[in-house]
N, C-alpha and C positions, 0 to 999 in steps of 0.2 A: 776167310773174310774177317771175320768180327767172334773171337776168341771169349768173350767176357758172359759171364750169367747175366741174363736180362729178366726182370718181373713184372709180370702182369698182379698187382693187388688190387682185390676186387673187395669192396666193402661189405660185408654180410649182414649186417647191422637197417643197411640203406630196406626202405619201405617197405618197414616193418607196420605190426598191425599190433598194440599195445593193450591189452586189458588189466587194469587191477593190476600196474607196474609190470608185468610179465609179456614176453611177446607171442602172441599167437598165430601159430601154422606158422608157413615158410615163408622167409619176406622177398622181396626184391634182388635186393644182393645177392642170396643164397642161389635163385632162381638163373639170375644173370651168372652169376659163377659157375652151374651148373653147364648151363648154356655154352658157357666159353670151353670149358672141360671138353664138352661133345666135338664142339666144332675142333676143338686144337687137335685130337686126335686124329686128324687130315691133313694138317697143316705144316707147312713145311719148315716151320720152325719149332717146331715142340719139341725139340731136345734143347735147345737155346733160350728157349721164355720158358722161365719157371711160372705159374698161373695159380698165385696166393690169395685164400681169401682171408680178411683183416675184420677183426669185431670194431668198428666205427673208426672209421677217417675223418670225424668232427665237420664233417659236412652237410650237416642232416637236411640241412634248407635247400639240397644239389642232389637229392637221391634221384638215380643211383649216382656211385662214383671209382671211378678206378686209376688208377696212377700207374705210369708206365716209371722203371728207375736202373740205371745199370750204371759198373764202376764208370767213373769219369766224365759220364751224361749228364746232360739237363735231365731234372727228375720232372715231369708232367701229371695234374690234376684233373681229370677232367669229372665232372656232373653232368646232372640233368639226364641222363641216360634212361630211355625208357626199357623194361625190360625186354617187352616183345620183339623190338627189330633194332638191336643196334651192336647183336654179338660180334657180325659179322665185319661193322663198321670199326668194331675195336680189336680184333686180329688184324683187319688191314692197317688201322695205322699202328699198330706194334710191329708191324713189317715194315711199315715206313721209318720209324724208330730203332730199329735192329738195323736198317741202312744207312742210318747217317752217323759216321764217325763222331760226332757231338751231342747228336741223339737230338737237332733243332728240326722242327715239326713246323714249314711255315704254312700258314693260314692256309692258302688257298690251294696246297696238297691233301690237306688234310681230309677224309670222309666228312662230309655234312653234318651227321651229328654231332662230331667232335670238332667243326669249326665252330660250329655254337656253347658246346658245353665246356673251355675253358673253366677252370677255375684257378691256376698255379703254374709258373713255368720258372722252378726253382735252380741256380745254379750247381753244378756238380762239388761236392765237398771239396775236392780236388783244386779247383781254383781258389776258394777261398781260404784254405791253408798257402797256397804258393801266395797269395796279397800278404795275410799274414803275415809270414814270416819275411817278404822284400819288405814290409813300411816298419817292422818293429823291433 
């Protein structure tokens, strides 16, 4: 079917707990990263979704956050994730993501949580060198 690495990046960074500039215990991200680890080793795509955790995706006002990204795809943002229930909401839609040759996620496919926690729906580098190099 669908030949290309795809990545799950998972923020590590997201709902943390700060003292005295340092982070304490394990935050959000790490836990939800964990989380997805457990679950992918079931799933029938883990040798296809690589499942990376990332120190801050600059989205700290959206914790948690994870981005789906593969060659020639829309790369996807999403936040708001809470850690306890939404691992499983974010394997399902990387299966829906790993299904579509374009990698486009519309709305009302999408799991619940991730129809709310949009944050970025970035075009594939791939198109915007082909604009490039036709207008210049």
């Amino acid at each position: 079917m669908n030949n290309k690495q795809h990545t799950l990046f998972v923020c590590t960074t997201c709902a943390s707990v700060w003292q005295d500039g340092k982070r304490v215990g394990e935050s959000g991200g790490q836990q939800l990263l964990q989380q997805l680890q457990q679950l992918a080793q079931t799933w029938e795509l883990q040798n296809k979704f690589s499942i990376q955790g990332v120190e801050c995706m600059s989205a700290c006002s959206h914790a948690c956050v994870v981005a789906f990204q593969a060659e020639a795809k829309l790369t996807y943002l999403f936040g708001n994730l809470a850690v306890d229930d939404n691992a499983s909401a974010i394997l399902q839609c990387a299966t829906q993501y790993y299904s579509k040759p374009d990698g486009l996620l519309p709305w009302s496919e999408r799991p619940e949580a991730l129809k709310r926690g949009i944050l970025a729906k970035i075009p594939p580098l791939s198109k915007w060198a082909k604009l490039h190099h036709n207008c210049c």
